[in-house]
BADREN-747189 format. One line per field, with one value per residue: y, z, x of N, C-alpha, C in turn; residue in one letter. Coordinates in pm, 1 decimal, decimal comma. Layout:
% BADREN-747189
n.Y: Y/...
n.Z: Z/...
n.X: X/...
ca.Y: Y/...
ca.Z: Z/...
ca.X: X/...
c.Y: Y/...
c.Z: Z/...
c.X: X/...
rest: A/...
This chain:
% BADREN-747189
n.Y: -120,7/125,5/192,7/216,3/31,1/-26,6/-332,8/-531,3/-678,3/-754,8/-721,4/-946,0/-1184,2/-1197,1/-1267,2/-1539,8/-1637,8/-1657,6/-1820,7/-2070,9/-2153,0/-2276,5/-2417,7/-2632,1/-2907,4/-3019,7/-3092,7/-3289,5/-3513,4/-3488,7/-3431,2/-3189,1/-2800,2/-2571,8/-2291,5/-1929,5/-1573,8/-1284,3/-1001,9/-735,0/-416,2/-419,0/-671,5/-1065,9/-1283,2/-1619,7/-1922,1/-2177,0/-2499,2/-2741,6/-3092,7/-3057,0/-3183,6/-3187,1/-3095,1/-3358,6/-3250,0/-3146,4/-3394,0/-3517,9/-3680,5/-3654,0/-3463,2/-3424,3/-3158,7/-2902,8/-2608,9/-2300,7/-2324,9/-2188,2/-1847,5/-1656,0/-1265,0/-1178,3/-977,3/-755,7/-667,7/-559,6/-310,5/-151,3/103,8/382,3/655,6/769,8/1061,0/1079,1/931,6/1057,6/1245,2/1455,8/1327,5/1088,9/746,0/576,4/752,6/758,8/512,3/433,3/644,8/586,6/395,2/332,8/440,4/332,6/95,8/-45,1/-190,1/-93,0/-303,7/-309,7/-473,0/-485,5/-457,8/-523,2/-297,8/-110,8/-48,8/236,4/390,3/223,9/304,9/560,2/570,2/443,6/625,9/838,4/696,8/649,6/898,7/983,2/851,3/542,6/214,2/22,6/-271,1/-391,9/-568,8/-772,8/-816,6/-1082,9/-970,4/-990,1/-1175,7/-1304,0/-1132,5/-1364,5/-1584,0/-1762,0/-1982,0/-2110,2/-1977,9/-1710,2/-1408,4/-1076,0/-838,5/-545,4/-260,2
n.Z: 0,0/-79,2/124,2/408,3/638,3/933,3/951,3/1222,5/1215,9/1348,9/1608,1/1666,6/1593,0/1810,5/1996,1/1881,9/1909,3/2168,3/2289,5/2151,4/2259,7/2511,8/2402,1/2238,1/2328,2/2208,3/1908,0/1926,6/2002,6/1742,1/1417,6/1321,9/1434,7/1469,6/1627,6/1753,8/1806,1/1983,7/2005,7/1860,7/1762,7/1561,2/1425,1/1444,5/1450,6/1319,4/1327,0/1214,7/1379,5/1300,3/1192,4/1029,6/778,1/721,1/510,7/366,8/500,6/414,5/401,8/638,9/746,3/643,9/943,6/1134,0/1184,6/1417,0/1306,9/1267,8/976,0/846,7/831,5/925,2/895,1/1048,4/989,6/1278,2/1198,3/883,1/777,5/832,2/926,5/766,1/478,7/203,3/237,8/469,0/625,3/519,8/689,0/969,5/1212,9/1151,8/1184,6/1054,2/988,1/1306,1/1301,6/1111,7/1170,6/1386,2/1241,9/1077,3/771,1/631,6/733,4/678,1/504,7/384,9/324,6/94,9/72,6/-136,7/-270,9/-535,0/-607,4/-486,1/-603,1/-659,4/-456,6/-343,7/-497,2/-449,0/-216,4/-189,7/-340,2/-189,4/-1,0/-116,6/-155,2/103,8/160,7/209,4/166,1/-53,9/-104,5/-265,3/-297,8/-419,1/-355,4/-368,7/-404,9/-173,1/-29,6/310,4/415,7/398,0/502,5/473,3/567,6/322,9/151,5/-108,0/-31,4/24,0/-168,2/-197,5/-461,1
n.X: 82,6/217,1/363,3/624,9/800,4/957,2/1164,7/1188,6/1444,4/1658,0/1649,3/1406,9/1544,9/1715,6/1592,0/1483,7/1774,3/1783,5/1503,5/1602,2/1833,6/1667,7/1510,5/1668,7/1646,0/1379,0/1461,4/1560,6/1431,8/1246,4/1201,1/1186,1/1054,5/841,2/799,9/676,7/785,4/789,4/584,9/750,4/785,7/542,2/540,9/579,4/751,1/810,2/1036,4/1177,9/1321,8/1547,7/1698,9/1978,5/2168,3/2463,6/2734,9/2996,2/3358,3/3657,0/3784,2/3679,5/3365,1/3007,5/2781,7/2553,7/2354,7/2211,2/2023,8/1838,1/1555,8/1381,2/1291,6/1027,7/866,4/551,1/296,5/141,3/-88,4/-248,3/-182,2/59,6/277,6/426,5/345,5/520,3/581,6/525,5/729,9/958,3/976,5/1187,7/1098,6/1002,1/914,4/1074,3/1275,1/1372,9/1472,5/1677,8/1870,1/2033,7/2256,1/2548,1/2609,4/2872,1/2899,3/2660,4/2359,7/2145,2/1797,3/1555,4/1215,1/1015,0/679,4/477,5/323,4/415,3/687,0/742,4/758,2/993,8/1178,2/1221,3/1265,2/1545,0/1684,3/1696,8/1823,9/2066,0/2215,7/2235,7/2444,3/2458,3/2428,7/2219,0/2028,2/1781,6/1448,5/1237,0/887,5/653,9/329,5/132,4/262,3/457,5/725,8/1000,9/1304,9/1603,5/1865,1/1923,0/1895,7/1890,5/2099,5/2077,4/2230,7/2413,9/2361,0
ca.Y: 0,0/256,9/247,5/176,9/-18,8/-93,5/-484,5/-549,8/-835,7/-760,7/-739,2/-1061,9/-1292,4/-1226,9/-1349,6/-1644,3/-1669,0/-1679,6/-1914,8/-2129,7/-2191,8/-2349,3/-2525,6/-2702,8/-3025,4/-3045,1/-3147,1/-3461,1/-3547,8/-3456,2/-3382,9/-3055,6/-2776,1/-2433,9/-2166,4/-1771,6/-1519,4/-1145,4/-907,7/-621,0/-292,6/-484,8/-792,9/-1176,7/-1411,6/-1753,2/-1986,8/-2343,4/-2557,3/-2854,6/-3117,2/-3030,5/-3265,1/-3077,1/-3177,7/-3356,1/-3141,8/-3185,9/-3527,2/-3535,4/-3748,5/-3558,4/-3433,4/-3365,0/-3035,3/-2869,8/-2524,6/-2251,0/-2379,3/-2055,8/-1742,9/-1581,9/-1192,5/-1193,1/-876,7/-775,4/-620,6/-575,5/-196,3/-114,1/159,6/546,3/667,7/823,4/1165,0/1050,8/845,8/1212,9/1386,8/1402,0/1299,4/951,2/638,3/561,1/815,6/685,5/333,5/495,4/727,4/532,7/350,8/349,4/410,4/275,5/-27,9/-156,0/-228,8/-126,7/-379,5/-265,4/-552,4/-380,2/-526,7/-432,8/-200,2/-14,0/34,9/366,2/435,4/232,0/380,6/723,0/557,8/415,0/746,5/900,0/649,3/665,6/1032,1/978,7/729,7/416,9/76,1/-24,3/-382,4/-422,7/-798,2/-788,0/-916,0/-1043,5/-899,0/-1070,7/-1318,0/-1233,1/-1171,5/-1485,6/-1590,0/-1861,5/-1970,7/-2205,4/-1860,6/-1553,9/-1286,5/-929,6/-733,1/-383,9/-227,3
ca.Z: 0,0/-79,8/297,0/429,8/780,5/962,5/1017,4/1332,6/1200,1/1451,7/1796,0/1654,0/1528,8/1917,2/2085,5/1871,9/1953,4/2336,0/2325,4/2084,5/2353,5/2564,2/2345,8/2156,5/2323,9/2119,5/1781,0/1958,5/1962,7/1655,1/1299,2/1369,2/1511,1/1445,3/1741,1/1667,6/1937,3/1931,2/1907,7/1845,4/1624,4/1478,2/1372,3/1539,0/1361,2/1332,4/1274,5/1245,1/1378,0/1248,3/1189,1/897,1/721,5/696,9/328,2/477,2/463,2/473,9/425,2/768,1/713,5/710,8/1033,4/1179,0/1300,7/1458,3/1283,8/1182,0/852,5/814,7/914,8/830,9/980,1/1001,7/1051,3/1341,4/1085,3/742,8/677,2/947,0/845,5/683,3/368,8/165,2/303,3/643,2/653,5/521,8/792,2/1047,5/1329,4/1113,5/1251,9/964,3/1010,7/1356,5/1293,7/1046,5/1246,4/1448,1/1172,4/985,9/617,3/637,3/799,7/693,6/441,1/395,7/262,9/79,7/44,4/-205,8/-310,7/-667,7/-589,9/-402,0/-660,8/-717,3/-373,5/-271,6/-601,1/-347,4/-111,7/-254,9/-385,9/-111,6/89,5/-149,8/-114,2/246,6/157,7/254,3/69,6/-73,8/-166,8/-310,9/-336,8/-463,9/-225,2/-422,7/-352,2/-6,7/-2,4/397,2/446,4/472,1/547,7/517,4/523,1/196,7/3,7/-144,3/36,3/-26,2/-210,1/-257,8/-598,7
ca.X: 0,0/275,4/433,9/745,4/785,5/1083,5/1118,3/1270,5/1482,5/1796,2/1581,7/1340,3/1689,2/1801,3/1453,2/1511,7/1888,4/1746,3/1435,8/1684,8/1877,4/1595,6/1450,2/1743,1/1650,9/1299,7/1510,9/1678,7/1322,5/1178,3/1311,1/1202,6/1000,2/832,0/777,4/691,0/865,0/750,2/585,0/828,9/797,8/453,9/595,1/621,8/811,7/796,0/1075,4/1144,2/1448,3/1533,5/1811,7/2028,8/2283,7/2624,3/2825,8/3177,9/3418,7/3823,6/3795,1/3573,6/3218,7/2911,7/2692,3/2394,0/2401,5/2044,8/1957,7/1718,7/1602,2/1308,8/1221,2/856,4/817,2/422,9/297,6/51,8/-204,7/-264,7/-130,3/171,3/451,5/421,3/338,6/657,3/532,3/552,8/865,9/1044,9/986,0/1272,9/1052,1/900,7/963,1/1180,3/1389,9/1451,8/1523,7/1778,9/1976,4/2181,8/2276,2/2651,1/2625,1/3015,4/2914,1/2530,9/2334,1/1949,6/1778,9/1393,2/1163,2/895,1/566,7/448,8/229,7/489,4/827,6/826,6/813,5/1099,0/1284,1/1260,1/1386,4/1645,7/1779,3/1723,8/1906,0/2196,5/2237,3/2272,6/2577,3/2418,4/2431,9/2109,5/1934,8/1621,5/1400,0/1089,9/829,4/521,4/165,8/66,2/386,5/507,5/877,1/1064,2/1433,4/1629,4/1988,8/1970,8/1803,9/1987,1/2178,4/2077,2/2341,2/2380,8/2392,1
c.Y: 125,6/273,9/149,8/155,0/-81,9/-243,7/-520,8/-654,4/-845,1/-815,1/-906,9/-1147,7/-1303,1/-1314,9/-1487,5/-1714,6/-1744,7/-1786,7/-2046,1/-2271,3/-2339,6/-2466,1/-2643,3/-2866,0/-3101,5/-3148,1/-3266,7/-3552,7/-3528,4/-3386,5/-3248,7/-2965,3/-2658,9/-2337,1/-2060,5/-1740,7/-1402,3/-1083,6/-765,9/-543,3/-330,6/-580,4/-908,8/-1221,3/-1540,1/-1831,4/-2098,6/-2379,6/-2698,9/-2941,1/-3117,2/-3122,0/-3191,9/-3142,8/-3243,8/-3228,5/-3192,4/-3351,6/-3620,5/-3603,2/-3633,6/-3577,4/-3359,3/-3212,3/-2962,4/-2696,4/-2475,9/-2237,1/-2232,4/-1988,9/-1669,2/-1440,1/-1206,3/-1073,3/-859,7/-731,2/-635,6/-397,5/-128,2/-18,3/315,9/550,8/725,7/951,3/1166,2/994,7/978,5/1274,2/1351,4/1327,0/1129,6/828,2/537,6/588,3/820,6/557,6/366,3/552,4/703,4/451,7/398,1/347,7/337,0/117,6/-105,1/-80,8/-195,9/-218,2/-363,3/-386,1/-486,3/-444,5/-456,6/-319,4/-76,2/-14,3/139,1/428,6/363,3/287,7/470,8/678,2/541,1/540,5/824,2/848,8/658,6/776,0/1015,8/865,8/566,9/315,8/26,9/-154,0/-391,5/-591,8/-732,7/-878,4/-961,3/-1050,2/-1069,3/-1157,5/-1226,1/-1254,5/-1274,7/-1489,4/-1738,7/-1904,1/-2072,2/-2100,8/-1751,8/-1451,3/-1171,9/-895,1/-614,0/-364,0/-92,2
c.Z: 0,0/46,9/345,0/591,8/837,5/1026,5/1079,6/1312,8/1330,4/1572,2/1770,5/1679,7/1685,4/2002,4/1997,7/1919,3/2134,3/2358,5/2243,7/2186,1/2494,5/2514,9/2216,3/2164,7/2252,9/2004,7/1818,3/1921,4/1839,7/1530,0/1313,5/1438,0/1454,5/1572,3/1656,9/1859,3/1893,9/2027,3/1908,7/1716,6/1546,2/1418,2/1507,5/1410,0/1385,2/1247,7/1283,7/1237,3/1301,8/1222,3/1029,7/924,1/638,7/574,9/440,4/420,9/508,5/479,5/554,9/693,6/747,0/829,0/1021,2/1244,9/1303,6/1434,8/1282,0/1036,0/781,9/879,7/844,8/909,0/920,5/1106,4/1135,3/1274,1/953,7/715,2/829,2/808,6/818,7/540,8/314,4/266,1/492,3/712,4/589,8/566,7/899,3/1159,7/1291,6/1214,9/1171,5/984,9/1123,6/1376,1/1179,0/1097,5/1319,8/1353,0/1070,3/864,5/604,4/668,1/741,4/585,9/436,2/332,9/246,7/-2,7/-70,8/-283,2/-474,1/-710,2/-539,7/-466,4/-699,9/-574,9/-314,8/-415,1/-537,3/-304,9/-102,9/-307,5/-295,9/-35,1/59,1/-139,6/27,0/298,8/199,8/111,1/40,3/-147,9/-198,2/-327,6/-319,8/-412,8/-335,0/-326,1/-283,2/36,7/140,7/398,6/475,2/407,0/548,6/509,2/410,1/102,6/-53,9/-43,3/-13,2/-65,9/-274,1/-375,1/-546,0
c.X: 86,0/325,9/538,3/717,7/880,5/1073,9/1223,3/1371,6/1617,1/1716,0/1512,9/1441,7/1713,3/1712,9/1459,5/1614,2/1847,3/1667,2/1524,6/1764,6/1814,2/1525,1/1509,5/1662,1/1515,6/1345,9/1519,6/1552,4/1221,3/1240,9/1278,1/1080,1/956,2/746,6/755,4/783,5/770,0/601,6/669,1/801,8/673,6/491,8/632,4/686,8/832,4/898,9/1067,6/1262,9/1479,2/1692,0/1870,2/2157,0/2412,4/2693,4/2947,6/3234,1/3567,1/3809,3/3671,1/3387,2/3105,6/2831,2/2618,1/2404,3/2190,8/2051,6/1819,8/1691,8/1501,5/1287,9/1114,4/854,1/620,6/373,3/147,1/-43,0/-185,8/-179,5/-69,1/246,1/397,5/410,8/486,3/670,0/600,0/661,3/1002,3/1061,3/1099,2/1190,1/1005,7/989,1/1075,4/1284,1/1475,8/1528,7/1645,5/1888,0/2078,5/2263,7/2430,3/2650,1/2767,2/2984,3/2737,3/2463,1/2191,1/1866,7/1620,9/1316,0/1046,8/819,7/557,3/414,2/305,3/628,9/849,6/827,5/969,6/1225,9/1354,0/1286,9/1475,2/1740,8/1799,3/1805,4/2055,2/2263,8/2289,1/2416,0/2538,6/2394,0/2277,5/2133,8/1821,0/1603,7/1276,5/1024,0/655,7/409,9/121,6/148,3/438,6/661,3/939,7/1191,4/1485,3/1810,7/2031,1/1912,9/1913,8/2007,0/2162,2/2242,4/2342,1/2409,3/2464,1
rest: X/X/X/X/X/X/X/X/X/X/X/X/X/X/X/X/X/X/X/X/X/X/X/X/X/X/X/X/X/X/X/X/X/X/X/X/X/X/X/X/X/X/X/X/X/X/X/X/X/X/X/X/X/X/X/X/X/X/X/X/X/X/X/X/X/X/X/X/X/X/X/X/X/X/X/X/X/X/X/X/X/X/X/X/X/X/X/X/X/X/X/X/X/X/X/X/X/X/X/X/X/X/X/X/X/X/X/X/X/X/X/X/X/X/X/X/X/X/X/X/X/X/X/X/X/X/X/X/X/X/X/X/X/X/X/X/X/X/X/X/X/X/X/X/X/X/X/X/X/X/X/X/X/X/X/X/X
């Protein structure tokens, strides 16, 4: 719907890192598992652990090792975030989830539905102006954010 919404993925990733912890011993029992954590910034997320089969490596035989095989953010409503308008103003909520932020060091990464590429175009230019590394990934219409570590890696242009 034309609006930009910061997705907590740092603060979420750590509330997994944490319940992770507790609930390793699930897997031993079960090829795998899916929990949500959350809600932060309007977003829960829901991943799923599971046992993954490691390639050998160095000669070494392959193992079992117990990851996160997805991550879904699923947002608490249907229309979270600011319009362009509103995410320009110094005060938006954009523009704080921005600010502490190292153009030197990190990466923005704009998920953008169909309906919504010419706004993240602006953003995108605007972000580059401001020295920061942009990615774009095209999110299709109603598909929710998801993550995984067998998928593609944002990279800036």
């Amino acid at each position: 719907d034309n609006r930009i919404v910061y997705v907590p993925l740092d603060e979420l990733a750590e509330l997994v890192k944490r319940e992770i912890q507790h609930k390793v011993y699930r897997v031993r029992d079960l090829e795998e598992f899916t929990e949500t954590v959350g809600p932060i910034g309007g977003f829960r997320l829901r991943y799923t652990m599971a046992k993954v089969k490691a390639p050998p490596q160095n000669g070494m035989p392959s193992a079992t090792m117990i990851g996160v095989t997805q991550l879904t953010f699923l947002p608490l409503r249907e229309q979270l975030g600011e319009t362009l308008e509103q995410a320009a103003r110094p005060d938006s909520d954009f523009q704080r989830a921005i600010s502490d932020l190292d153009p030197r060091r990190v990466t923005i990464t704009f998920w953008a539905c169909p309906d919504s590429f010419a706004v993240y175009r602006t953003l995108r230019e605007q972000s580059y102006s401001r020295g920061y590394s942009v990615a774009g990934r095209p999110l299709p219409a109603g598909q929710p954010i998801c993550g995984s570590p067998f998928g593609s890696k944002s990279s800036a242009q």
